[in-house]
Backbone as CSV, one residue per row, in Angstrom:
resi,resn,N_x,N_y,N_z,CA_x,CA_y,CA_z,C_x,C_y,C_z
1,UNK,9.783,-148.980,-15.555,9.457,-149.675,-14.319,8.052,-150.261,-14.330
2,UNK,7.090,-149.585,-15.074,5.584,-150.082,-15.186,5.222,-151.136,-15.637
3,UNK,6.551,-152.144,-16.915,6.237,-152.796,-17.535,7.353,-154.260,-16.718
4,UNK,7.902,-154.184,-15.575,8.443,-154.947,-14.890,8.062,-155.257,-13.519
5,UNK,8.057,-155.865,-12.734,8.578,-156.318,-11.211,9.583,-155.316,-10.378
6,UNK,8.638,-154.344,-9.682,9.579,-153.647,-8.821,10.440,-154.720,-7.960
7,UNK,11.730,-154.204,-7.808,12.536,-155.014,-6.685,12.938,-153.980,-5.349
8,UNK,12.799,-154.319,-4.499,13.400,-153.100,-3.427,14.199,-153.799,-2.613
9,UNK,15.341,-153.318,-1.970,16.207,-153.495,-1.166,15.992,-152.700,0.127
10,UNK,16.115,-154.059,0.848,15.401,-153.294,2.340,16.880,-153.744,3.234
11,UNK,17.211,-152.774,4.096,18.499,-153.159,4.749,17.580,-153.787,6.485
12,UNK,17.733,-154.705,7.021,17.782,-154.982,8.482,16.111,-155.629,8.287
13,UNK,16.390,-156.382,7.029,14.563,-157.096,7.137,14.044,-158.252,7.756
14,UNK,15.187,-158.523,8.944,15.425,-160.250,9.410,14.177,-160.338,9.892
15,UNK,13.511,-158.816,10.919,12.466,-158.645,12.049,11.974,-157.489,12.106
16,UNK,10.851,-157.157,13.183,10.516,-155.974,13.147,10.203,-155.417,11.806
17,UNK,10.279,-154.045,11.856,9.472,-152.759,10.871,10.138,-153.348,9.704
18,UNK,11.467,-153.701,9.321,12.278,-154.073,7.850,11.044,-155.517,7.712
19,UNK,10.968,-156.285,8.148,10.072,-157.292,8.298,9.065,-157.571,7.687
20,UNK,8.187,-156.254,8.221,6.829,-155.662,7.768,6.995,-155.371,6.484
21,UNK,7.689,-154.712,6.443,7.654,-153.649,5.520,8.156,-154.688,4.112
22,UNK,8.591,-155.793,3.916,8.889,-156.689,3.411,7.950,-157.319,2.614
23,UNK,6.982,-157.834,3.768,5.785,-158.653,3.458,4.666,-158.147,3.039
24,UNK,5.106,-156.339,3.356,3.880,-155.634,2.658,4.347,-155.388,1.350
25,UNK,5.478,-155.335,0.916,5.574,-154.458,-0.568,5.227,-156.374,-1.382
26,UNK,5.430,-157.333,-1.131,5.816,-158.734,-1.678,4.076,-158.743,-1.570
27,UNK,3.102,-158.253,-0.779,1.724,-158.058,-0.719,0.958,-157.578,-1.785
28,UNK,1.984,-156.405,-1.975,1.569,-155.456,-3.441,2.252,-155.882,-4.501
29,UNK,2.661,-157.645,-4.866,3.137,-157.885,-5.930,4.566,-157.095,-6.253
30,UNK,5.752,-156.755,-5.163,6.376,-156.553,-5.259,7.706,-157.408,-4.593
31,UNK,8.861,-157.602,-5.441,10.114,-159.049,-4.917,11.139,-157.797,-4.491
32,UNK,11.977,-158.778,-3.250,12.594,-158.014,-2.280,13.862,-159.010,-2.145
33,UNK,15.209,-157.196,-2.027,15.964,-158.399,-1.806,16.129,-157.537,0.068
34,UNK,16.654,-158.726,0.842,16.687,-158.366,2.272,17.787,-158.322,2.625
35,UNK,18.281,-157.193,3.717,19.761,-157.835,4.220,19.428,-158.332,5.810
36,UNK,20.345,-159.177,6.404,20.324,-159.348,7.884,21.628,-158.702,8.128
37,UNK,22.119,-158.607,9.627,23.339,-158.857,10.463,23.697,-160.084,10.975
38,UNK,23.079,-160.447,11.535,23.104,-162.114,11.978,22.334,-162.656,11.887
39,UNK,20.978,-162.789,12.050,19.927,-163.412,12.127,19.374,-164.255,10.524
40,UNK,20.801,-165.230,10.393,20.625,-165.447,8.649,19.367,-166.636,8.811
41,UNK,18.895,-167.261,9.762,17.881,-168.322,9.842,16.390,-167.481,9.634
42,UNK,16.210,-165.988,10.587,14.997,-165.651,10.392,14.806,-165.023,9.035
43,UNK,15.624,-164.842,8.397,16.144,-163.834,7.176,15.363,-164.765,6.124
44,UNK,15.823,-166.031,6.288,15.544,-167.405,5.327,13.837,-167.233,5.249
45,UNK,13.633,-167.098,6.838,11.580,-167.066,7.173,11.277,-166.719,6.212
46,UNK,12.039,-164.904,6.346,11.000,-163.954,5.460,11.194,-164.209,4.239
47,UNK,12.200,-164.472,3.596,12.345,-164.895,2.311,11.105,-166.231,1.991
48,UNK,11.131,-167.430,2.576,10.031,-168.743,2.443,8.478,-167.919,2.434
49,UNK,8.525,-166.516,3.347,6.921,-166.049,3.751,6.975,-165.152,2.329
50,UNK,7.638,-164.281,1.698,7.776,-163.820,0.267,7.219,-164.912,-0.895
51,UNK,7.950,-165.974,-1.012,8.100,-166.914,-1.490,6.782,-167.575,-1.474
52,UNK,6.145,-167.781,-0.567,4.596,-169.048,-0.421,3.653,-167.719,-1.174
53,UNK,4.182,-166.456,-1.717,2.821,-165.434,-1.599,3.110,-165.282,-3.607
54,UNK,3.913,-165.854,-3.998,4.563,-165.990,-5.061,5.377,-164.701,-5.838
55,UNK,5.870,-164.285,-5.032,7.166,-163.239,-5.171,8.229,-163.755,-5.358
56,UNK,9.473,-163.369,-5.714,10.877,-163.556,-5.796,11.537,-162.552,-4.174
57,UNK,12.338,-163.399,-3.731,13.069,-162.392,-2.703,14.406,-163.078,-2.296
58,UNK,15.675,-162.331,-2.055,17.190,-162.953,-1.317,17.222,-162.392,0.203
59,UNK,18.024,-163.022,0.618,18.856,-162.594,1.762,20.108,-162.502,1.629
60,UNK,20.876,-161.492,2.132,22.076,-161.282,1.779,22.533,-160.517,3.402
61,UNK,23.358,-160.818,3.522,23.971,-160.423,5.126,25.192,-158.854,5.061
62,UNK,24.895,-158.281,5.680,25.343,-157.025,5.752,25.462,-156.368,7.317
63,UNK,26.387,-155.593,7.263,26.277,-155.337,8.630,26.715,-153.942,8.079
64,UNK,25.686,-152.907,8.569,25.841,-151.336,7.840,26.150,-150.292,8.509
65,UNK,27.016,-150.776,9.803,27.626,-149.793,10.316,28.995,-150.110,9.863
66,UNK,29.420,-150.884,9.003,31.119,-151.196,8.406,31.393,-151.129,6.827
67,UNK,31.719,-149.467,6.814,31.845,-149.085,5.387,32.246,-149.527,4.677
68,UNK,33.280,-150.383,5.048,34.134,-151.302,4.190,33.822,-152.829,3.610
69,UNK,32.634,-152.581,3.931,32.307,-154.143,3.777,30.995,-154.020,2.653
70,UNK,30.835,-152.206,2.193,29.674,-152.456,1.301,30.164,-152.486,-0.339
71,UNK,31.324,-152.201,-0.787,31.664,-152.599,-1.715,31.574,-154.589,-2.214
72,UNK,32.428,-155.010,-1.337,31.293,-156.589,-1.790,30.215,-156.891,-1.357
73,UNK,29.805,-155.950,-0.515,28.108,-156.115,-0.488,27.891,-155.790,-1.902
74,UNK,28.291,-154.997,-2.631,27.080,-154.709,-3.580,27.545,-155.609,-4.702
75,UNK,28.385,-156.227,-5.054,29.484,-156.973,-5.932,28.213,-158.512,-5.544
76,UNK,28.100,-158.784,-4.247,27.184,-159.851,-3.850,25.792,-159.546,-4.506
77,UNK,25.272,-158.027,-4.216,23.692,-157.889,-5.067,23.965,-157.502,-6.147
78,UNK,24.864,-157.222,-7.268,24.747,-157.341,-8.578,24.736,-158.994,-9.453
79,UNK,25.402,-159.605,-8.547,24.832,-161.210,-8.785,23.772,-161.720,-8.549
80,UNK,23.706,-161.326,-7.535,21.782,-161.634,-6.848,20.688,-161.400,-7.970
81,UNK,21.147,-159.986,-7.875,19.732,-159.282,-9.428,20.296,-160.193,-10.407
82,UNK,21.359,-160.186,-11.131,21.660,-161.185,-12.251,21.039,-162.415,-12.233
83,UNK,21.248,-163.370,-11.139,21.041,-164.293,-10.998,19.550,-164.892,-11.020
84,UNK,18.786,-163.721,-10.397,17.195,-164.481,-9.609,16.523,-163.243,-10.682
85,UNK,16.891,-162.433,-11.045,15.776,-160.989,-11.979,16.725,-161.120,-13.583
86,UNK,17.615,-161.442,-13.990,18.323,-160.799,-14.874,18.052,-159.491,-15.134
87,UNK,18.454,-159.275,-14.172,18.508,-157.134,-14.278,19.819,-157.404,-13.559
88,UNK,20.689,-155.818,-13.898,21.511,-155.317,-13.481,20.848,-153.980,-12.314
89,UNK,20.012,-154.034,-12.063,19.310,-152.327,-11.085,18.054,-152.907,-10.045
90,UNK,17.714,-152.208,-9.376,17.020,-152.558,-8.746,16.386,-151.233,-8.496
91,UNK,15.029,-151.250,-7.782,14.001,-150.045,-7.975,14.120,-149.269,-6.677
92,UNK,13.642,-149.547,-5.604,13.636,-149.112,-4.489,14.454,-149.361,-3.612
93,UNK,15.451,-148.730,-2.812,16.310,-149.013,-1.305,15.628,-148.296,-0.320
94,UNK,15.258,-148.844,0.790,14.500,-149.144,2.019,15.673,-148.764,3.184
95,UNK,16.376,-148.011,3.997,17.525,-147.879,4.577,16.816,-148.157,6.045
96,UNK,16.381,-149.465,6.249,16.401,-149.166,7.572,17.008,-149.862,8.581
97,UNK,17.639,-150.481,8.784,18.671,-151.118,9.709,18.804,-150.141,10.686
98,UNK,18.654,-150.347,11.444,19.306,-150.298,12.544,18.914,-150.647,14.012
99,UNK,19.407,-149.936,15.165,19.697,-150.530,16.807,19.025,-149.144,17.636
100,UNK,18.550,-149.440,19.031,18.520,-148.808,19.883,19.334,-149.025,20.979
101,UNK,20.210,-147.496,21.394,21.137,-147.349,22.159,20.202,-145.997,23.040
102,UNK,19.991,-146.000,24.171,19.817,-145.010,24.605,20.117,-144.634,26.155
103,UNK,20.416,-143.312,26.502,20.990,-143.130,27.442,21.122,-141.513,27.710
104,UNK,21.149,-140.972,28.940,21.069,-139.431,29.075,22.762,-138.835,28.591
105,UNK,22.712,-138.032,28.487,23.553,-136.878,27.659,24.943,-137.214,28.671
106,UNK,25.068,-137.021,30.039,25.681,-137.384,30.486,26.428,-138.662,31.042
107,UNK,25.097,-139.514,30.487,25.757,-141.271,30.516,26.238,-141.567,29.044
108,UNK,26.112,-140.891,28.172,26.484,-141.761,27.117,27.738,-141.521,26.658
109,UNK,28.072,-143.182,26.379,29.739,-142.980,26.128,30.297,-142.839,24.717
110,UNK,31.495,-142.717,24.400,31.633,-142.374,22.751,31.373,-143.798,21.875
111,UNK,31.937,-144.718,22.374,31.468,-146.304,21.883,30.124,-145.908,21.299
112,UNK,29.094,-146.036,22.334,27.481,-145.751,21.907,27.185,-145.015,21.000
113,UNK,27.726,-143.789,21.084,27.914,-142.776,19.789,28.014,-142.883,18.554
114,UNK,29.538,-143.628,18.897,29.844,-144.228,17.361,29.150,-144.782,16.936
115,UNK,28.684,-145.951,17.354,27.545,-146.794,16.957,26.692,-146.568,16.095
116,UNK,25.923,-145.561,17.071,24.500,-144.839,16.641,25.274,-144.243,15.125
117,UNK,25.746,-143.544,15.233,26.133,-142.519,14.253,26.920,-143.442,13.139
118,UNK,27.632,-144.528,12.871,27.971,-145.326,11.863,26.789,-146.193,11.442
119,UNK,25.841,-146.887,12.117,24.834,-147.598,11.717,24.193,-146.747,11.029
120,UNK,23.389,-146.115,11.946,21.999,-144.891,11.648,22.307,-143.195,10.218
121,UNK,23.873,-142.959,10.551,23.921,-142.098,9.556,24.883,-142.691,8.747
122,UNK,26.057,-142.832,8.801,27.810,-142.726,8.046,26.982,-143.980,7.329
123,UNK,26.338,-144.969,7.794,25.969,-146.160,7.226,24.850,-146.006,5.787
124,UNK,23.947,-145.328,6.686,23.033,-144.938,5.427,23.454,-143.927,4.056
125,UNK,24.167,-143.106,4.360,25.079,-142.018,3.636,26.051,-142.979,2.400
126,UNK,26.562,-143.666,3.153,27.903,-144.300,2.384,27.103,-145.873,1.368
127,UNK,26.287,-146.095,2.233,25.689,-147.476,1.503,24.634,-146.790,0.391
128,UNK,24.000,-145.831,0.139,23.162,-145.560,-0.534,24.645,-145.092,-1.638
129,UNK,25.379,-144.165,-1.434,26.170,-143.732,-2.569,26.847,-144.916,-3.226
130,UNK,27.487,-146.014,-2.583,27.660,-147.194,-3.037,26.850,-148.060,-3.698
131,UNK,25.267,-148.057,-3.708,24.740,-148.766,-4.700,23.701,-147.794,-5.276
132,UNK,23.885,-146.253,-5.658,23.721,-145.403,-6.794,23.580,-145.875,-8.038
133,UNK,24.769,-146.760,-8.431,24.888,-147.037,-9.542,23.602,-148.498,-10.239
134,UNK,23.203,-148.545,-8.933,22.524,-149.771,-8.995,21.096,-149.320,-8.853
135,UNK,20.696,-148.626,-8.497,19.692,-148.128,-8.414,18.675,-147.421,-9.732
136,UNK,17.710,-148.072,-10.260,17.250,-147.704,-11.426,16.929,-146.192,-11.791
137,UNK,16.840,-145.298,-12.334,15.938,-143.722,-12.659,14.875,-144.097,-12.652
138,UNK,14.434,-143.254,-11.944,12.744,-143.212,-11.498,12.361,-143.880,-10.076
139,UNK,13.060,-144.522,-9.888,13.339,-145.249,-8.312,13.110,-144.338,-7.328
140,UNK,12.685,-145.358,-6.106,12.604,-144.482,-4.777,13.945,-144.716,-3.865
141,UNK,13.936,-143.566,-2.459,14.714,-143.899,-1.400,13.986,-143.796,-0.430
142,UNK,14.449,-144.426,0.437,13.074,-144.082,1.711,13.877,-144.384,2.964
143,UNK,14.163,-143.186,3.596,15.148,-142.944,5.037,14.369,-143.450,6.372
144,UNK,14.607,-144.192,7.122,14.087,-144.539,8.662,14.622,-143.135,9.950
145,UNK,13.700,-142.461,9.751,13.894,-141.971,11.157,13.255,-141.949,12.095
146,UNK,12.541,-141.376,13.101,11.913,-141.658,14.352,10.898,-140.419,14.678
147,UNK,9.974,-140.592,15.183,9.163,-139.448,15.968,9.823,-138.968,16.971
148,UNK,11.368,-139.632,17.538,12.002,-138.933,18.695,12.758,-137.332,18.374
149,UNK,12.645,-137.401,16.157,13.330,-136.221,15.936,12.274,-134.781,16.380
150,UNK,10.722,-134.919,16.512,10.085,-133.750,16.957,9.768,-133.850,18.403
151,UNK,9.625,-134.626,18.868,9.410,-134.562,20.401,10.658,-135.066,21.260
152,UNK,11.247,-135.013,22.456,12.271,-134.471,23.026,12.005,-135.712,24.490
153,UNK,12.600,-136.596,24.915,12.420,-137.455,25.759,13.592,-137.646,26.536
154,UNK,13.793,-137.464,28.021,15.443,-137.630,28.423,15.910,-138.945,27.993
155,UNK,17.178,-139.128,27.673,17.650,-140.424,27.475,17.729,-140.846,25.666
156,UNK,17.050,-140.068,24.656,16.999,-140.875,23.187,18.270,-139.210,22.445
157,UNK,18.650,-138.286,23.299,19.639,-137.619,22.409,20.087,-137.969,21.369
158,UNK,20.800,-138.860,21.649,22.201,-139.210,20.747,21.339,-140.086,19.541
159,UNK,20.333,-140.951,19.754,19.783,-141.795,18.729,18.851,-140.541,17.996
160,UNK,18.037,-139.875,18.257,17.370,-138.757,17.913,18.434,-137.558,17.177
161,UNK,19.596,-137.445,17.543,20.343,-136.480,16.551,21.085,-137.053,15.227
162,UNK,21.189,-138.242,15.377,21.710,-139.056,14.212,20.582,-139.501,13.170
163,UNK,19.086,-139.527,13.792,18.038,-139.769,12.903,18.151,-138.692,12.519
164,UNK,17.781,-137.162,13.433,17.826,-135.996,11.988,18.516,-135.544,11.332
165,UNK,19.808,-135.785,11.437,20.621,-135.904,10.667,20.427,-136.415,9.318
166,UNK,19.970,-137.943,9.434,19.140,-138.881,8.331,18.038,-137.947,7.866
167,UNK,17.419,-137.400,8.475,16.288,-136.116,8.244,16.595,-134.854,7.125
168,UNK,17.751,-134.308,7.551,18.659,-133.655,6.497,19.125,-133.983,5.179
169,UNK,20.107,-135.352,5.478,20.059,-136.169,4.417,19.500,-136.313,3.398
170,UNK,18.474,-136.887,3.708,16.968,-137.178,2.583,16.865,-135.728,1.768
171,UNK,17.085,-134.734,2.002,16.832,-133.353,1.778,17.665,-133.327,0.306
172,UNK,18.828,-133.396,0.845,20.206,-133.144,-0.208,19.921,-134.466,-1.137
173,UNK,19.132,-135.845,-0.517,19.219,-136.419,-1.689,18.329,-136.804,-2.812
174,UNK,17.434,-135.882,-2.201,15.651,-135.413,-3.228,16.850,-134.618,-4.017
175,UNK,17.303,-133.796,-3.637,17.612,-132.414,-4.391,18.672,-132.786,-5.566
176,UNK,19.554,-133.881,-5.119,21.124,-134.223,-6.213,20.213,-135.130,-6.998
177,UNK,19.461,-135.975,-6.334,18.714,-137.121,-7.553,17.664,-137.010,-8.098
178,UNK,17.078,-135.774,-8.159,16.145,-135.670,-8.716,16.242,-135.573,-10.362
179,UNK,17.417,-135.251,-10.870,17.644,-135.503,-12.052,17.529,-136.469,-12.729
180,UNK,17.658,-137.698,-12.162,17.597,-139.049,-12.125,16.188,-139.631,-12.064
181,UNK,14.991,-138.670,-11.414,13.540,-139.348,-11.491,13.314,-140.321,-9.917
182,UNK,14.461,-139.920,-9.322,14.244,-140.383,-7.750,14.018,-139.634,-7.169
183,UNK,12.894,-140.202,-5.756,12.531,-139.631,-5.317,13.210,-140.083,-3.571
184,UNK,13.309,-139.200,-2.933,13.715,-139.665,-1.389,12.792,-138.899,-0.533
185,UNK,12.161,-139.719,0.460,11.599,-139.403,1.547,12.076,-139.849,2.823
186,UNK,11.849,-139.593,3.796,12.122,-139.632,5.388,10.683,-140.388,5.915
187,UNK,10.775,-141.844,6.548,9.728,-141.988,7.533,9.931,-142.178,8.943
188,UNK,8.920,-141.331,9.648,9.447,-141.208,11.046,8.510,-142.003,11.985
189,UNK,8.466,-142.822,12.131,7.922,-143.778,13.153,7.781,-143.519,14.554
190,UNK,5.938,-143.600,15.356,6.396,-143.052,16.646,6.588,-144.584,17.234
191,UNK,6.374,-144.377,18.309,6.249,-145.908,19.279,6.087,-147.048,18.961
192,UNK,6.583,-147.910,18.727,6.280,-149.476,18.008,6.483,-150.317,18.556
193,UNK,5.512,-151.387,19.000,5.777,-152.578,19.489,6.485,-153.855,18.518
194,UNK,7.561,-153.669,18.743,8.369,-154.531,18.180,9.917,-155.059,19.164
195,UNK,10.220,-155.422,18.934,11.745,-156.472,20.203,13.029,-155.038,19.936
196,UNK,12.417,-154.015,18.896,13.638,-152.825,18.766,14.097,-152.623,20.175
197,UNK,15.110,-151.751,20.365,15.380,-151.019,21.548,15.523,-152.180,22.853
198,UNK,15.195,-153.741,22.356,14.820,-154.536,23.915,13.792,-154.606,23.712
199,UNK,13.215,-154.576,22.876,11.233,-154.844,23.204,10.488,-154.015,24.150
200,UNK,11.276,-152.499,24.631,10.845,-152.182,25.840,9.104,-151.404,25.263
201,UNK,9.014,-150.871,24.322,7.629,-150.565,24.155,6.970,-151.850,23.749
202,UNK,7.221,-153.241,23.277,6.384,-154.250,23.515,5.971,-154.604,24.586
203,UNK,7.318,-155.162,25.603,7.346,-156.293,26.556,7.199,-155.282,27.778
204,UNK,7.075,-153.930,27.990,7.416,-152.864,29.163,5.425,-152.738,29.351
205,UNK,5.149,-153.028,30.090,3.433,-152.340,30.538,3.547,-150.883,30.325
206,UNK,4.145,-150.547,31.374,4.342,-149.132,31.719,4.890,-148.442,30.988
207,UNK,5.898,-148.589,30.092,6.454,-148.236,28.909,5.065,-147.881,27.657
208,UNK,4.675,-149.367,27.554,3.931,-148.756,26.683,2.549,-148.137,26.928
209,UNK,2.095,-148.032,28.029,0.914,-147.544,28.351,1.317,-145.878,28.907
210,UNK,2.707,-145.518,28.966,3.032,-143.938,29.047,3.087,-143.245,27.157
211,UNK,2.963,-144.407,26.011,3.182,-143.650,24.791,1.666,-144.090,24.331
212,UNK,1.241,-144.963,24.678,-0.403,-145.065,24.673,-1.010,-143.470,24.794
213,UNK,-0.888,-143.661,26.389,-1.294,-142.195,26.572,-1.245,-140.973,26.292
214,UNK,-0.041,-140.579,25.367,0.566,-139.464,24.465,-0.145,-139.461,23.091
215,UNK,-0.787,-140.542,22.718,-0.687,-140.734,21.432,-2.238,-140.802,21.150
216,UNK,-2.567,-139.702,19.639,-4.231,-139.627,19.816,-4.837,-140.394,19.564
217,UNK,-4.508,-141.142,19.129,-5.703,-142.796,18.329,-5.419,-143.541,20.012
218,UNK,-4.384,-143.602,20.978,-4.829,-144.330,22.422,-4.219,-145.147,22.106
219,UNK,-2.989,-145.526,21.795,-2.533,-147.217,21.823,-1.223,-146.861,20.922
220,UNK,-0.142,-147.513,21.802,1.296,-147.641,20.851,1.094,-148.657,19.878
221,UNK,1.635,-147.985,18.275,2.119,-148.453,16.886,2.643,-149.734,17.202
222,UNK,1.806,-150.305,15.961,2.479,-152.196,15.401,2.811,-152.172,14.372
223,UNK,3.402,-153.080,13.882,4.318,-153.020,12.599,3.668,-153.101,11.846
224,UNK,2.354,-153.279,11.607,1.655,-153.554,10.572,0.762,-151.807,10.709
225,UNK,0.892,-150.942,11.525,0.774,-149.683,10.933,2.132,-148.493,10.181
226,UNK,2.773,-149.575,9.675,4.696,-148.757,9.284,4.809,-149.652,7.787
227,UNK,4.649,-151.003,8.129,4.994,-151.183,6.826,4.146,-151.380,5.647
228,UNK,2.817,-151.425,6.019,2.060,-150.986,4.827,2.142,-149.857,3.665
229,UNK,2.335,-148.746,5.555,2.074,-147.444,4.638,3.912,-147.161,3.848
230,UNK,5.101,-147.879,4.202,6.170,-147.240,2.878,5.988,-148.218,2.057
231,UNK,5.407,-149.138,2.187,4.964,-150.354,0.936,4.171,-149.130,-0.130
232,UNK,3.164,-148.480,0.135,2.266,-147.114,-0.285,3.405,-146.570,-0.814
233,UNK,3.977,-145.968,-0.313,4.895,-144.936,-0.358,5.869,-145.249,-1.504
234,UNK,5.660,-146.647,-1.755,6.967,-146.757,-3.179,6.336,-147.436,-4.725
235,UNK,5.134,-146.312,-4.129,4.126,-147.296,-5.040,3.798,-145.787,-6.183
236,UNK,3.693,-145.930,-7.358,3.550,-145.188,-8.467,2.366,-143.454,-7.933
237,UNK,1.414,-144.598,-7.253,0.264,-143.683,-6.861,1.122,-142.412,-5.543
238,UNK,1.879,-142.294,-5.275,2.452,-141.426,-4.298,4.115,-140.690,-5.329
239,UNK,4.349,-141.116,-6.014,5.037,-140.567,-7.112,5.622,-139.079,-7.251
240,UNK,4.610,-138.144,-6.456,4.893,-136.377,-6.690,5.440,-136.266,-4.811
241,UNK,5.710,-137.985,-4.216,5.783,-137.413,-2.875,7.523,-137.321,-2.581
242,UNK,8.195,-136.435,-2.372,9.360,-136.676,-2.305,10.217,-135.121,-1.592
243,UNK,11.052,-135.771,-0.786,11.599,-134.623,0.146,11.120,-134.484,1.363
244,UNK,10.108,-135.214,1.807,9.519,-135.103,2.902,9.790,-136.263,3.761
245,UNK,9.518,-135.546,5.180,9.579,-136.140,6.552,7.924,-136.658,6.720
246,UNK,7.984,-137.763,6.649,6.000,-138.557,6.582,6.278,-139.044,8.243
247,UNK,6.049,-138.492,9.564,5.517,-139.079,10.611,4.530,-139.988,10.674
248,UNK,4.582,-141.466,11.166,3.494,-142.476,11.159,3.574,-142.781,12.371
249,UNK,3.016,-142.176,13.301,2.857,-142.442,15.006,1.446,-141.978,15.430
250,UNK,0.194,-142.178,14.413,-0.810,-142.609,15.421,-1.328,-141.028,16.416
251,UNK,-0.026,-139.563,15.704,-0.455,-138.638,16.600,0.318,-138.718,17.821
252,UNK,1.384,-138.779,17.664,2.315,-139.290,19.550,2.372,-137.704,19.576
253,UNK,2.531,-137.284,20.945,3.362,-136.327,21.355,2.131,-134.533,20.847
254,UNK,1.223,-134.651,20.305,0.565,-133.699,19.498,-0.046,-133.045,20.665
């Protein structure tokens, strides 16, 4: 890997934290391939903003709560790498796609559930074992979960038990791939101003000036404090870090 072009695969990089986290690894001289759900015009952006910084990067459209649809997903990125890297593997997968659904224990319906729980887990579970084979030795994984898995807020249940779940995950898959020279970590993100969830910690005053106030540095997380640091995180110099839950919230909730 030392003597090539890391490539990482970031799932949900149209906007927001996948976004960041895009333009930071393509920062550190690293080419990306991206997936969207719909948003194939902003997808194009980040690819042109990769591109002007002189990186290689694709877009490829995926929607990762539909298991069935990642087998020619990956049939689509073994052409991709062929095509734009002549490699057959790629270095790093980035799992972070996904949605905010939230709602109290007693409002939430099984629809929502499903959701949460096919995007956020069945999605990440099934799409990572599906492009295993694609994934180089010595490679990273790097799980999206939330600061909602240690601190406790009415209304984020159901999105908060499917992240630690993803929390668990990461556990079993330090432990099966480590034979392999991969490493998997968990990042848990507190408060972020980004359009996630509705933009409600961007576009909400009061929203975000109640996680302001929780949080010890005084001010809710921007994307440019998330995707630097797993840009770091898949970088040689962090190498012995693996199995762990890395919270990047600024101190929320402490």
């Amino acid at each position: 890997m030392s003597n090539i072009t890391p490539i990482t695969l970031i799932t949900g990089a149209s906007r927001g934290l996948g976004r960041n986290t895009a333009l930071s690894i393509a920062r550190r001289g690293g080419d990306v391939v991206l997936t969207y759900q719909s948003r194939a015009e902003d997808a194009q952006a980040v690819v042109a903003d990769i591109q002007a910084m002189g990186r290689k990067a694709v877009a490829l459209q995926l929607d990762t709560g539909k298991v069935a649809t990642f087998a020619p997903f990956a049939d689509r990125l073994r052409a991709a790498l062929q095509g734009s890297w002549q490699r057959g593997t790629f270095d790093h997968l980035v799992n972070n796609a996904g949605h905010g659904d939230y709602a109290l224990i007693g409002d939430t319906t099984e629809a929502q559930f499903d959701d949460l729980v096919n995007v956020h887990f069945k999605g990440v579970y099934f799409l990572t074992q599906t492009l295993l084979p694609l994934i180089a030795d010595g490679g990273r994984i790097v799980n999206l979960s939330s600061g909602l898995t240690r601190t406790s807020y009415p209304g984020y249940a159901a999105y908060a038990a499917v992240k630690g779940a993803v929390e668990v995950l990461t556990r079993y898959m330090a432990k099966e791939l480590g034979a392999r020279g991969i490493a998997v970590n968990t990042v848990a993100p507190g408060a972020i101003e980004t359009d996630f969830g509705g933009g409600a910690v961007r576009d909400n005053p009061e929203i975000n000036k109640i996680f302001a106030g929780i949080t010890a540095l005084g001010r809710a997380g921007l994307p440019d404090d998330i995707g630097p640091m797993i840009a770091s995180l898949l970088t040689e110099n962090n190498r012995w870090v693996n199995a762990q839950r890395i919270e990047v919230s600024g101190g929320q909730g402490i």
